[in-house]
TORZA-931577 format. One record per atom (N, C-alpha, C): residue in one letter; x, y, z. Coordinates in steps of 0.2 Angstrom, whole numbers, plus 5000, padded with zeros to 4 digits. Layout:
<rs>
AXYZ;...
</rs>
This chain:
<rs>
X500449945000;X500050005000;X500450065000;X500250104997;X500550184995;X500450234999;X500850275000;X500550345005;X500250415000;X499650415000;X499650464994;X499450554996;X499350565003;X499350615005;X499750665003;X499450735002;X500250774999;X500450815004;X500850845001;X501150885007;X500650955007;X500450975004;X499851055002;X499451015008;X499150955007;X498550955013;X498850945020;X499450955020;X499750945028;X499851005028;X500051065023;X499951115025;X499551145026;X498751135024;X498351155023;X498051155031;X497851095032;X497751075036;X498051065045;X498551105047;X498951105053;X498551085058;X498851075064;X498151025067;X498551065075;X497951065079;X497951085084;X498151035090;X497551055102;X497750985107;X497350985113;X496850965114;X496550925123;X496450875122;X496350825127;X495850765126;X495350765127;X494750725124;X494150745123;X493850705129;X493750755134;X493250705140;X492850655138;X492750595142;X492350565141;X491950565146;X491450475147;X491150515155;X491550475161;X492050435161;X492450425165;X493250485164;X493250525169;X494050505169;X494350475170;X495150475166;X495750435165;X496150475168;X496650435171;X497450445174;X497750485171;X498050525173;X498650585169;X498950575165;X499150575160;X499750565155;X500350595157;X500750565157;X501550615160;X501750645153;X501750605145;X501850655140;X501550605135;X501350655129;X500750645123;X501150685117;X500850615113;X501150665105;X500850625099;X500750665097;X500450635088;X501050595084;X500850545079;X501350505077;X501650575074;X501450625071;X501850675065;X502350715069;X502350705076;X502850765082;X503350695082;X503450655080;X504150615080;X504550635073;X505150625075;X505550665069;X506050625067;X506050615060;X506150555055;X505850525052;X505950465052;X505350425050;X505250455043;X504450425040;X504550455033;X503850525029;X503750535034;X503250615035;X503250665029;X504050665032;X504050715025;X504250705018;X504050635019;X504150635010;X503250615008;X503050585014;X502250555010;X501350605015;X501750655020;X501150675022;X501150675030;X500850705035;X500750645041;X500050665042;X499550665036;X498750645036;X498650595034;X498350545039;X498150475035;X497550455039;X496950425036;X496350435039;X496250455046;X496150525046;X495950565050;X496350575056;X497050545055;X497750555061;X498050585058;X498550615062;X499250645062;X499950605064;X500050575058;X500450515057;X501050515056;X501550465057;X502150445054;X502350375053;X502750365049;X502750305049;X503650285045;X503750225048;X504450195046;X504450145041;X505050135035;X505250105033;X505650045035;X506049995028;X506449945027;X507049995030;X507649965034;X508049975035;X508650015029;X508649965023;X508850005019;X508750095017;X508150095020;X507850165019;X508250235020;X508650195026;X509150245030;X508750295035;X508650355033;X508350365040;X507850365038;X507150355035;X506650325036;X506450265041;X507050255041;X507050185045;X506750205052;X506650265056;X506950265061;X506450335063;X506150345069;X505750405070;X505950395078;X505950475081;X506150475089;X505750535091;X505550535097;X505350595099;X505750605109;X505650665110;X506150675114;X505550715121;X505750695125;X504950735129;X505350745136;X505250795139;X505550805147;X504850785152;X505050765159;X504850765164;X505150805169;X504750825173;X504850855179;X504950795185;X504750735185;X504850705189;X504550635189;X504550605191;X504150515188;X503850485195;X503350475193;X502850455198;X502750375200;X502650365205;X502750305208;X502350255204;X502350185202;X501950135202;X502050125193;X501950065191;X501850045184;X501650095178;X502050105174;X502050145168;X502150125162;X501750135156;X501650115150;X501850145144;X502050135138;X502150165135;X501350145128;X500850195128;X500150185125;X500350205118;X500450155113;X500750145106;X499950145101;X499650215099;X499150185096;X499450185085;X499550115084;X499750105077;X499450065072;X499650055067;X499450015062;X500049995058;X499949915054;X500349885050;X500249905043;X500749885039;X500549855032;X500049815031;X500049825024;X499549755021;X499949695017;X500749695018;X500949655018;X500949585018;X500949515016;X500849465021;X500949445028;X501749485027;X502149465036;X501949545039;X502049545046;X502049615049;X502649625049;X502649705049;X503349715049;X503349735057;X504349695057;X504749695061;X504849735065;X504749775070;X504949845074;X505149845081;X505749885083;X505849885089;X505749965092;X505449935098;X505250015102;X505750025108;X506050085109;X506750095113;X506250155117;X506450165124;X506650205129;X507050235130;X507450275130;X508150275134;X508750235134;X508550225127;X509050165127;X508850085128;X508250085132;X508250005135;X507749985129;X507649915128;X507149915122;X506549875126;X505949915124;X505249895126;X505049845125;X505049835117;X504849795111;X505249775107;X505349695105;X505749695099;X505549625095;X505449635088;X504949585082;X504349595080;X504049555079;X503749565071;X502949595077;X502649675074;X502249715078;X501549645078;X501049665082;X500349635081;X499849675079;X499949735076;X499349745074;X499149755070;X498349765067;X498049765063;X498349815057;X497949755051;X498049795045;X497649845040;X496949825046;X496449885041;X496349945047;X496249945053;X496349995055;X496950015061;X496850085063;X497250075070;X496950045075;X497350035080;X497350015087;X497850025090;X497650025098;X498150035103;X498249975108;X499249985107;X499249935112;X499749965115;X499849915123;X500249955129;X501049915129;X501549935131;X501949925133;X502549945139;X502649875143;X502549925150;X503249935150;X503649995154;X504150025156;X504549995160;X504949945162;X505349955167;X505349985172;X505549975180;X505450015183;X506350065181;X506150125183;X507350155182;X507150175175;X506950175172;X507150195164;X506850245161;X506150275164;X506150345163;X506350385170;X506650445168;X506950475174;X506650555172;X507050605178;X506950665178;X507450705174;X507050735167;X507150755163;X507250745156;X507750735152;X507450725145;X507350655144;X506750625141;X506850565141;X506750545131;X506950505128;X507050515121;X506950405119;X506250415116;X505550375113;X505750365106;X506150285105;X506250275097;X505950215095;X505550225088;X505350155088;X505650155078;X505850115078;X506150105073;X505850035069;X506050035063;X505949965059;X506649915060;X506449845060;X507049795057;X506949755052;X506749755048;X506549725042;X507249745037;X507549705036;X508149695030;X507949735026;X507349695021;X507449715015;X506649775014;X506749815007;X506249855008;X506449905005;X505949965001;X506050015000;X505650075000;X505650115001;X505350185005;X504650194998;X503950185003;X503450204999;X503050134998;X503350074999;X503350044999;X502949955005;X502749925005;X502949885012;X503549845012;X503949825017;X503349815025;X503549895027;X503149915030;X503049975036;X502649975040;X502850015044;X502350025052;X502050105053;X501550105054;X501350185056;X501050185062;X501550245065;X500950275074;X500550325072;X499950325075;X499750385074;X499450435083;X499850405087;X499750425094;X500350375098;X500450425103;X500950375108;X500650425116;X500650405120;X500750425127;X500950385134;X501250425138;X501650385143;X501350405147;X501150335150;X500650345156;X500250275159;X499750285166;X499850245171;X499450185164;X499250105168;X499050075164;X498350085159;X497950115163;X497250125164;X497050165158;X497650215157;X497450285152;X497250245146;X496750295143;X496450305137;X496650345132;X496650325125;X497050385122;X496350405117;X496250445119;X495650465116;X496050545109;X495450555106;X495850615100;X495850675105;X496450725103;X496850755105;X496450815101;X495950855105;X495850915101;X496450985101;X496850985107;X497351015103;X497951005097;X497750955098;X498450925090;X498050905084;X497150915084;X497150875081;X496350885080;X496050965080;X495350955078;X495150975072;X494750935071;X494250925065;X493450905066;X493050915062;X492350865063;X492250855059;X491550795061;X491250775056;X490650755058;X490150775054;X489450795058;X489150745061;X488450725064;X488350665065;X487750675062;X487550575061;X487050575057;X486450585058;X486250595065;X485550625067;X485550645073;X485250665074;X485250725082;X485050675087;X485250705094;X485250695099;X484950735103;X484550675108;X484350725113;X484850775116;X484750845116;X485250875118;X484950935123;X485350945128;X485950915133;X486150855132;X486750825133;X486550765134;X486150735141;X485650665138;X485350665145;X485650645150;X484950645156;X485450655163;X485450545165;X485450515169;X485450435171;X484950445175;X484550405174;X483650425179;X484050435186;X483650495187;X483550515194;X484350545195;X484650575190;X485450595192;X485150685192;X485450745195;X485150775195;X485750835191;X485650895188;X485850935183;X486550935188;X487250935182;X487850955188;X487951015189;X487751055187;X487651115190;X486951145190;X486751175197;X486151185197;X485851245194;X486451305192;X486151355189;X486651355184;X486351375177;X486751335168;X486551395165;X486951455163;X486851515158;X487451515156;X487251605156;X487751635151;X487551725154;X488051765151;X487951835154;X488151885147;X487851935146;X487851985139;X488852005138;X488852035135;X489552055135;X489452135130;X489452175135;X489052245132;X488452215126;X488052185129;X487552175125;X487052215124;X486552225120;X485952275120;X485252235120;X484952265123;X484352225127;X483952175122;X483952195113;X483952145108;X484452095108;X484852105108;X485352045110;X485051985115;X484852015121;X484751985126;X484351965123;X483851965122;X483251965121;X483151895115;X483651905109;X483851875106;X483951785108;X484351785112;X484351725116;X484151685122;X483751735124;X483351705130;X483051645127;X482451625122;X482351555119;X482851495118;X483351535115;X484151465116;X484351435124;X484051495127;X484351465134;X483951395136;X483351435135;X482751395138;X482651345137;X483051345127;X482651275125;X483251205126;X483851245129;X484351205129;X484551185134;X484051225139;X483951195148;X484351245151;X484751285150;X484851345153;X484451375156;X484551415161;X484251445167;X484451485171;X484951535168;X485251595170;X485451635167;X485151685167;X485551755162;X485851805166;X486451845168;X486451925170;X486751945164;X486552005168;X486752065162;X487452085161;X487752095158;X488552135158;X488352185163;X488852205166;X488752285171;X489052325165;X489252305159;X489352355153;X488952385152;X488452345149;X487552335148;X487352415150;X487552395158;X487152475163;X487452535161;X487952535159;X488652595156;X488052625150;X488452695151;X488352725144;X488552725135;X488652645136;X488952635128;X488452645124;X487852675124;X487652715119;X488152775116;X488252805121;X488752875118;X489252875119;X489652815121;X490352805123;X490652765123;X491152765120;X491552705122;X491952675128;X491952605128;X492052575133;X492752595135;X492952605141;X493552655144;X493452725146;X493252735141;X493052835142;X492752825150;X493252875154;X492652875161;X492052905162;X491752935155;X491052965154;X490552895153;X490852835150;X490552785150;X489952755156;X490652775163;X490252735169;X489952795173;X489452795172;X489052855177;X488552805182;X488752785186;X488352725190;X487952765196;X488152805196;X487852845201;X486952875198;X486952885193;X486652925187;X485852895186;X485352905188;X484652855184;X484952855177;X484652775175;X484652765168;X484252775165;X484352815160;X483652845155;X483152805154;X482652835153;X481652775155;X481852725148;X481852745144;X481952715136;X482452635138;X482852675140;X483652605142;X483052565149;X482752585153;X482652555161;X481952505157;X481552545151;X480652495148;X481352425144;X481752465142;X482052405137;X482252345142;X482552345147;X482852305151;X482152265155;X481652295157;X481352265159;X480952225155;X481052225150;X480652185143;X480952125144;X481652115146;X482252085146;X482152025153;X481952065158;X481852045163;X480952005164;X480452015160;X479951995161;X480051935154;X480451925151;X480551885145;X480851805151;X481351835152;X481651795156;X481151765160;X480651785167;X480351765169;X479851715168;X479551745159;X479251685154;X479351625152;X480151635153;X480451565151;X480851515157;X480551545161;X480951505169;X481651525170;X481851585167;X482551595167;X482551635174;X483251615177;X483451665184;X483651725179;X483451795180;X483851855177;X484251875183;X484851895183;X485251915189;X485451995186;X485352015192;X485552105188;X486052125190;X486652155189;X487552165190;X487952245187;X488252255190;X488352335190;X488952325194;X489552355191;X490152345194;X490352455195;X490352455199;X490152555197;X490952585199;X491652525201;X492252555201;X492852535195;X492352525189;X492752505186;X492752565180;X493352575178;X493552645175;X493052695176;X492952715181;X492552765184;X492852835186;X492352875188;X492752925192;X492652945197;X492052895199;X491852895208;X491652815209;X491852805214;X491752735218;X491552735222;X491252665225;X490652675229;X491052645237;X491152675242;X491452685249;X490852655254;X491352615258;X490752605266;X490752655268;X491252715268;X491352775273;X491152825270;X490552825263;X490352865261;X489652855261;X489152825262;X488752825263;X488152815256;X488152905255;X487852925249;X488152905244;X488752865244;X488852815239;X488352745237;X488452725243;X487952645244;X487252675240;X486852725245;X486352755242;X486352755235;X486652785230;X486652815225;X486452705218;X487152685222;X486952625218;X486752565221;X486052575225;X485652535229;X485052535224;X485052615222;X484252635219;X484152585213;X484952565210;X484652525205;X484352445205;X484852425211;X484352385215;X483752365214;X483652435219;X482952435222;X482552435215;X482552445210;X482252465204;X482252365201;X482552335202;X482752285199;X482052245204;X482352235210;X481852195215;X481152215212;X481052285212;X480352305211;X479952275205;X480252225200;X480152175194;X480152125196;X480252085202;X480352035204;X480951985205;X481552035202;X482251995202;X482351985210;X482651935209;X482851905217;X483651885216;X483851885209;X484551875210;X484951955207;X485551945212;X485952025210;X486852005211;X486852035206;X487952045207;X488052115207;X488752105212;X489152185213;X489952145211;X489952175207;X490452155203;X491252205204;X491452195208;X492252235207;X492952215206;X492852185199;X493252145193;X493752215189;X494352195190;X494852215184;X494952295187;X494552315193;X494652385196;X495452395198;X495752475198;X496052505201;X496252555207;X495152565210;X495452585215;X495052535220;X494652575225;X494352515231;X494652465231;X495352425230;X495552375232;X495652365239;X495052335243;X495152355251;X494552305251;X494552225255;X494352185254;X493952185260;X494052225267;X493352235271;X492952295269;X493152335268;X492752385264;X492152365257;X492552315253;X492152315247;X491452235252;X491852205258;X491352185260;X490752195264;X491052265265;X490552285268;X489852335265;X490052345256;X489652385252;X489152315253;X489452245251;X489152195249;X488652175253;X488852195260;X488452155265;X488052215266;X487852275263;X487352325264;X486752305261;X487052325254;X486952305246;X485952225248;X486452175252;X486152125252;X485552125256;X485852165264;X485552195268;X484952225266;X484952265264;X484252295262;X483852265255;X484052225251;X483752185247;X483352135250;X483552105256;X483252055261;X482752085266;X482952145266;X482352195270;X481652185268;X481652165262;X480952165257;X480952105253;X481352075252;X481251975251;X482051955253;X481651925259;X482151865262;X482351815257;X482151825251;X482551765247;X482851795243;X483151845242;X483651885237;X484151845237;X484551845232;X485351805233;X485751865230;X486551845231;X486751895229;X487551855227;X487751865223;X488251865218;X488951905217;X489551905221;X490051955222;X490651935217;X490951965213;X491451965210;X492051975213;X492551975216;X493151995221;X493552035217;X493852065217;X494552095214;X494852015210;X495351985217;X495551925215;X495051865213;X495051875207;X494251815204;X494651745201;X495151765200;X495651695196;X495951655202;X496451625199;X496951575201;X496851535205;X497051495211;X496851465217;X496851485223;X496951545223;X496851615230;X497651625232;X498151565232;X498551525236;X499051615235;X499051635229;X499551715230;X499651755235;X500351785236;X500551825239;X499851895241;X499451945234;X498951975234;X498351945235;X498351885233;X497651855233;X497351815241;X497951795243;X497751745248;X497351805254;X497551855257;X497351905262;X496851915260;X496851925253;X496151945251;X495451935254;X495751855250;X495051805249;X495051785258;X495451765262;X495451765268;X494851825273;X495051885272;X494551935272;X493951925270;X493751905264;X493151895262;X492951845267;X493251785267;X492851735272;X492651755278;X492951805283;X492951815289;X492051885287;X492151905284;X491951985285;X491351975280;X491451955274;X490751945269;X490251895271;X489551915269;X489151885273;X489151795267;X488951745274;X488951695271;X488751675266;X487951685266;X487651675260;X487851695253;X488251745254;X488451775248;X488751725243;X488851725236;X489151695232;X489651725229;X490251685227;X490751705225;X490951695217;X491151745214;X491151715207;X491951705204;X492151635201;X492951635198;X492951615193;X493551625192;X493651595181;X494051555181;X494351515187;X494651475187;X495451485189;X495951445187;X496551445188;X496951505184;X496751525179;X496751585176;X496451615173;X496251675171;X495651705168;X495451675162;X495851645160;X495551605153;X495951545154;X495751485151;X496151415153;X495851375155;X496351325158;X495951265160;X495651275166;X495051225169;X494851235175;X494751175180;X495051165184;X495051075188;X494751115195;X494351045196;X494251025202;X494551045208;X495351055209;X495851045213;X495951125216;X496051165210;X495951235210;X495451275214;X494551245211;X494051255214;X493851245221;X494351175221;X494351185232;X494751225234;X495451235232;X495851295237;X495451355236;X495351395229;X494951445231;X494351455235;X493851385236;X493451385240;X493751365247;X494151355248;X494351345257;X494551405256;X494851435254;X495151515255;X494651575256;X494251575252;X493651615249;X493051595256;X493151545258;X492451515263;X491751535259;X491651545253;X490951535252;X490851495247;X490251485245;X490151455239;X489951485232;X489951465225;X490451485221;X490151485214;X490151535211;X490051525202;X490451525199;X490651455193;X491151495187;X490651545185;X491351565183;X491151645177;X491551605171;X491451585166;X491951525163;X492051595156;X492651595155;X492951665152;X492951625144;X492351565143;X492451565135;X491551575132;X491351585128;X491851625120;X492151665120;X492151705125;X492251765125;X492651805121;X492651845117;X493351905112;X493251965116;X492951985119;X493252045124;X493152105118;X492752085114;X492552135107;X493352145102;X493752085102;X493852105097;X493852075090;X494152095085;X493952045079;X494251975078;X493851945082;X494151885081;X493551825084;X493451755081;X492951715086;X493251645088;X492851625095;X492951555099;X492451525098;X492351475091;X491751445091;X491851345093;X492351335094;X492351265095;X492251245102;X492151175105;X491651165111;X492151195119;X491751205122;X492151225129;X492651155129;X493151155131;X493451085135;X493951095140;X494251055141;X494751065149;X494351115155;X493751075156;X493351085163;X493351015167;X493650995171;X493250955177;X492550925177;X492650865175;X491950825174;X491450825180;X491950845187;X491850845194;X491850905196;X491850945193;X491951045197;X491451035198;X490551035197;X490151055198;X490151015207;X490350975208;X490250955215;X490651025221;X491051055215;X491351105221;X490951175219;X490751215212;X490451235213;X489651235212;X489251285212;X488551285213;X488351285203;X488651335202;X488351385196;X488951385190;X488751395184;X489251395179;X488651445172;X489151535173;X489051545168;X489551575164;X489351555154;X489851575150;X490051655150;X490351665147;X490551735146;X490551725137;X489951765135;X490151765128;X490551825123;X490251825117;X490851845111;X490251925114;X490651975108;X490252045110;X489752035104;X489952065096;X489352075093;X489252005091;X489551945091;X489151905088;X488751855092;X488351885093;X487951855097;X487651775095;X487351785087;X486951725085;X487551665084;X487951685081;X488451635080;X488751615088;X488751645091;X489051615098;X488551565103;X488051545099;X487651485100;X487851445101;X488451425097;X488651355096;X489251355101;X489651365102;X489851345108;X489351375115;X489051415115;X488751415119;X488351355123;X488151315115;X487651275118;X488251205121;X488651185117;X489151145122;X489351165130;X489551245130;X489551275137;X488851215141;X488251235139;X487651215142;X487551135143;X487851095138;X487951035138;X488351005142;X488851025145;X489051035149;X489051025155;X488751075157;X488351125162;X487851065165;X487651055160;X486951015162;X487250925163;X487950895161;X487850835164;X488550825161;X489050835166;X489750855163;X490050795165;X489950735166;X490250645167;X490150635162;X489450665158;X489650655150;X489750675142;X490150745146;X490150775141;X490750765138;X490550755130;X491250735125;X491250795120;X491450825120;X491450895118;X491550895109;X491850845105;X491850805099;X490850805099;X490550765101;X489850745100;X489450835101;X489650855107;X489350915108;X489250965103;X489750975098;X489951055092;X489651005087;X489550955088;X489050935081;X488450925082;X488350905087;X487350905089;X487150975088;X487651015092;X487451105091;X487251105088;X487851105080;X487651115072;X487051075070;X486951025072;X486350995068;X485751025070;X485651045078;X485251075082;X484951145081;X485451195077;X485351255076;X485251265069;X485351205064;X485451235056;X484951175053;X484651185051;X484151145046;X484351105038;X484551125036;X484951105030;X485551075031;X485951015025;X486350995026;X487051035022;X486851095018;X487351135018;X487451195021;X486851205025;X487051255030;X487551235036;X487551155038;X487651115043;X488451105039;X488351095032;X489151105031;X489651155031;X489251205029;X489651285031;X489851315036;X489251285041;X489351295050;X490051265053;X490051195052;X490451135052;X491151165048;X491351215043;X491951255042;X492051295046;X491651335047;X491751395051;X492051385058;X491851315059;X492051315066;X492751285067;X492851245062;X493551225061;X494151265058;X493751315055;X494151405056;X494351435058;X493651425066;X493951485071;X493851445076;X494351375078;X494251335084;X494351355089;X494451415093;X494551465099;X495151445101;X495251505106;X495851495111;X495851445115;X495351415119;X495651345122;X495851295115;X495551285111;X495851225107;X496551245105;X496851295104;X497451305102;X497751335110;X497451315115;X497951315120;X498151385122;X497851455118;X498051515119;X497651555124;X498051575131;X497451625136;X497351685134;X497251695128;X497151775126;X496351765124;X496051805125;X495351835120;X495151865115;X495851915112;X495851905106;X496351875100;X496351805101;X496651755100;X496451755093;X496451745088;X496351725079;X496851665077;X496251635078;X496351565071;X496551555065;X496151605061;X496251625056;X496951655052;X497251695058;X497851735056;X498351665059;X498151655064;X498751615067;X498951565060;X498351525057;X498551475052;X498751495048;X498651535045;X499051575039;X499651595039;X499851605045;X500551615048;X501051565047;X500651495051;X501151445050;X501151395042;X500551415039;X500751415032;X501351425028;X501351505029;X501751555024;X502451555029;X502651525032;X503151535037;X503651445034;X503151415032;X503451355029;X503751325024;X504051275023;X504551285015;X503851285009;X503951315003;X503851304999;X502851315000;X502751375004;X502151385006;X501651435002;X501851474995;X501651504991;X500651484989;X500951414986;X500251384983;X499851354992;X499951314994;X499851335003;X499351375004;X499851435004;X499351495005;X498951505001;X498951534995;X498351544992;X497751474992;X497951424993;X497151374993;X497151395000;X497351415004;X497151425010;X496451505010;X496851555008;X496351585005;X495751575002;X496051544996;X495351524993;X494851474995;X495051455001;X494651415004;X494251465007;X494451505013;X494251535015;X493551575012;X493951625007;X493351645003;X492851615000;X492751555000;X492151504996;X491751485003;X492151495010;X491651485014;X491351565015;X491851605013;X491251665015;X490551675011;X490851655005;X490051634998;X489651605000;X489951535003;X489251495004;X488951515011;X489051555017;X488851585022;X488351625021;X488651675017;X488151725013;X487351665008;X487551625007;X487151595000;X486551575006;X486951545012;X486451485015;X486251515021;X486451585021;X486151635029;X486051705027;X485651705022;X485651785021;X485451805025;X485151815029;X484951865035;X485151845041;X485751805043;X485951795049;X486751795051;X487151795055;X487651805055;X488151835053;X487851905052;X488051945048;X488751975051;X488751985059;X489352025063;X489951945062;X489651875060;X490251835060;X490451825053;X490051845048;X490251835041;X490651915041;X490551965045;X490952015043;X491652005046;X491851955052;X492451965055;X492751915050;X492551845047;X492851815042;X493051855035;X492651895034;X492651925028;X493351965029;X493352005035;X494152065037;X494752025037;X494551935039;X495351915039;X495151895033;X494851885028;X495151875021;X495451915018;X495251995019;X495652055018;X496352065018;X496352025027;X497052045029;X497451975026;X497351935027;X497751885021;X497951895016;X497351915011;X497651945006;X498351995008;X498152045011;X498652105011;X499352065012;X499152015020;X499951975021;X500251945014;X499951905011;X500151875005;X500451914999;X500151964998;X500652014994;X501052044999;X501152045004;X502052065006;X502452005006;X502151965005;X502751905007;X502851865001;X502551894995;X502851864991;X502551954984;X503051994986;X502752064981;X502752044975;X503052004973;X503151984965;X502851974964;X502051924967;X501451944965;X500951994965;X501252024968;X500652084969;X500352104964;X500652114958;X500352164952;X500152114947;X500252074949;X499552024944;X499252004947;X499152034955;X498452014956;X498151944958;X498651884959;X498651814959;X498351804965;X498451834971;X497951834977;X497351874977;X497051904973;X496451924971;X496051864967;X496351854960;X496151814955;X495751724959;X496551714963;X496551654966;X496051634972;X495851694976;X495151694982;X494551714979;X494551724971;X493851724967;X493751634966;
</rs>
């Protein structure tokens, strides 16, 4: 058998890396890599895409270095008990299997004729010696021994995954190294369901505006509802003057200020919609952040001033509220801000004992465990009132989020807790995170109560689709596979099977910051690919079908959504602009014929 993949679709194609939860967790991997992150072997002559992996594969020893692929990986330290080296590979079709030996550090694992299969992959273990992985660099070769043979040819052996790790581990696809979809063949009950009588793992499942406008809102409240969500708040941007301002301008935040009746009827539309559909509305106002007054225990007629909004809120029948004092510069003073909070709640429960209240801390990330953060949250415990809830984003403000994390912040913090989960979020700039949430704790909802997303700013319709995996999630996270999740979405949200196809690119376009491991918000996919294209040997033609791809998916967007998605067809449309623009600097000697015009029609 032949390798017929070209090298254009390995460039075309670059491949991202998480593991795809399943509803057990697996054992830690100490280190993971694609067969295509080994180096040698014969990749670069045939490709390392081959049905649906990132592959490499060895030759006949005559081959020379074909013969032979190594990857090299560090350790910080090696963990007690049995270790394996997890080989997922495949044979030739050969009659004999070919011959191969697998080396550690010199010590050999494996050695003779492999066993595996010749029509697909499979994984199989191979256990470590105790001594032979150590701390620091440890260097993975698995070579051919077959005499005779010549390159492209059989006998060969291909990996398309390895990991070292305890016996038990699963090697599941690697959506950082390696996402793509493929849609499925018919819907699914979605969320995924719960196991009779198992109850939501998190008991309250939204999302919150991000400088939204009360049509936005308003917009989505039926996706929450229909997708089993049941919690909306509002951006405290929302409350801002970004009708007339831009967001920073200190003329923005006038929190002191009644809100105009036009802004106060629109919101309460927002607020009585929610009610219709069983959704918590939670109202939120952060009035110290880029402001030019703050709200003080020792000033009194501060509290006053933004209480009324409150009080305006209650008067509608909301029962939930956030005081949000995230990302501020001044009031950092952690009995003070608990003691606006514990006013704030105080007089809210004057008039319904069931109000709940929602506090954002200054320090809202990490594990508390910091120099700045620990005295903080400590303070809070002591001085903020119990009931109160706390809101975190995890280990970092963007990233991954475990279990482990969620209890020192909560033993720190002494209260109990909402994620604030920092995806889709682009923080409004031109850029989208449409592929599924992943790297959350199957088990966080046991530590906290609540989990809501943060979403994109203008694209609101388009930010459904991860949205709705957030929600999937949300609602039964022992089985959420994040793989099944951004395809049920698409079939759940698009009616046709070309619209379902166009959606299904788009999202493999712009697979967010967590799929590509980046804690930034305005993170670009889009640009980042093009980069490691054009940066590669021989990447001219590369890039242009890369372009030209892009542009065919802007046409068919437009063909199969006229009247939807317009703020995500416009941020795709700007980086096919900017491609082009990069592409004529990086090669001028096209420029004046226009071959990156002609070539993205």
């Amino acid at each position: 058998m032949k390798h017929s993949t070209t090298y254009l679709n390995t460039l075309l194609w670059l491949t991202l890396a998480v593991s795809a939860a399943g509803s057990q967790p697996t054992p830690e991997a100490l280190a993971s890599f694609t067969g295509a992150e080994f180096r040698g072997g014969a990749k670069d002559l045939f490709g390392s895409n081959f049905d649906g992996e990132q592959v490499n594969y060895v030759y006949a020893l005559p081959t020379g270095a074909h013969a032979t692929m190594e990857v090299t990986f560090p350790l910080k330290s090696v963990p007690p008990g049995p270790l394996f080296v997890h080989l997922k590979g495949r044979d030739d079709d050969y009659p004999a299997q070919c011959a191969i030996a697998i080396e550690l550090n010199g010590r050999t694992l494996f050695e003779g004729r492999n066993t595996y299969s010749t029509k697909a992959f499979e994984t199989k273990r191979f256990a470590i010696p105790e001594g032979v992985l150590k701390a620091g660099e440890n260097t993975l070769v698995i070579a051919s021994r077959e005499k005779e043979g010549n390159v492209g040819m059989p006998p060969w052996f291909q990996v398309a995954a390895c990991v070292v790790a305890p016996e038990k581990y699963v090697i599941r696809r690697d959506l950082h190294k390696d996402f793509w979809m493929t849609l499925p063949a018919e819907k699914r009950p979605f969320p995924e369901p719960l196991p009779e009588g198992k109850q939501p793992g998190f008991k309250f499942r939204g999302t919150k505006g991000w400088m939204w406008t009360p049509q936005q809102y308003l917009a989505e409240i039926p996706y929450l509802a229909q997708f089993k969500g049941n919690f909306l708040m509002n951006c405290y941007g929302s409350m801002c003057d970004i009708e007339h301002y831009r967001w920073g301008d200190p003329q923005c935040n006038r929190w002191w200020e009644d809100l105009p009746e036009a802004k106060k009827k629109a919101y309460e539309e927002v607020v009585r919609e929610c009610q219709r559909n069983n959704i918590v509305f939670c109202f939120s106002m952060n009035p110290n952040i880029l402001s030019k007054r703050v709200v003080n225990d020792n000033a009194p007629g501060s509290v006053d001033a933004l209480f009324k909004h409150y009080a305006w809120m209650q008067g509608l029948g909301v029962k939930w509220f956030n005081i949000s004092l995230d990302d501020i510069t001044l009031g950092i003073n952690a009995s003070s801000q608990a003691r606006v909070v514990n006013e704030v709640l105080g007089r809210l429960r004057a008039k319904d004992p069931e109000a709940q209240m929602i506090f954002c801390p200054t320090y809202y990330w990490s594990d508390g465990t910091g120099k700045e953060q620990k005295p903080y949250l400590e303070t809070l415990a002591r001085e903020l009132d119990k009931d109160v809830f706390l809101f975190w984003t995890g280990e970092a403000v963007v990233g991954k989020i475990t279990r482990k994390g969620a209890e020192t912040f909560h033993n720190l913090g002494g209260h109990r807790m909402f994620l604030w989960d920092n995806y889709p979020v682009n923080d409004d700039r031109p850029t989208m995170h449409l592929g599924p949430v992943i790297d959350r704790d199957p088990d966080l909802c046991e530590v906290v109560d609540g989990y809501m997303s943060n979403p994109m700013c203008k694209q609101n319709e388009i930010n459904r689709f991860p949205l709705l995996t957030c929600l999937d999630y949300a609602w039964n996270p022992a089985a959420y596979d994040p793989f099944r999740s951004i395809g049920q979405a698409i079939l759940h949200l698009a009616d046709t099977a070309p619209q379902r196809e166009a959606l299904r690119d788009l999202v493999e376009a712009y697979p967010g910051m967590l799929i590509y491991g980046q804690h930034s918000t305005g993170f670009n996919a889009v640009q980042e690919q093009f980069t490691r294209i054009v940066t590669a040997p021989f990447s001219r033609q590369a890039a242009l079908a890369y372009i030209e791809h892009l542009q065919r998916l802007s046409d068919r967007l437009k063909q199969q959504f006229p009247g939807q998605y317009a703020p995500a067809r416009q941020t795709l449309d700007n980086d096919i602009q900017l491609l082009k623009k990069r592409f004529a600097e990086r090669y001028p000697e096209l420029a004046a014929s226009g071959t990156a015009q002609t070539a993205s029609r």
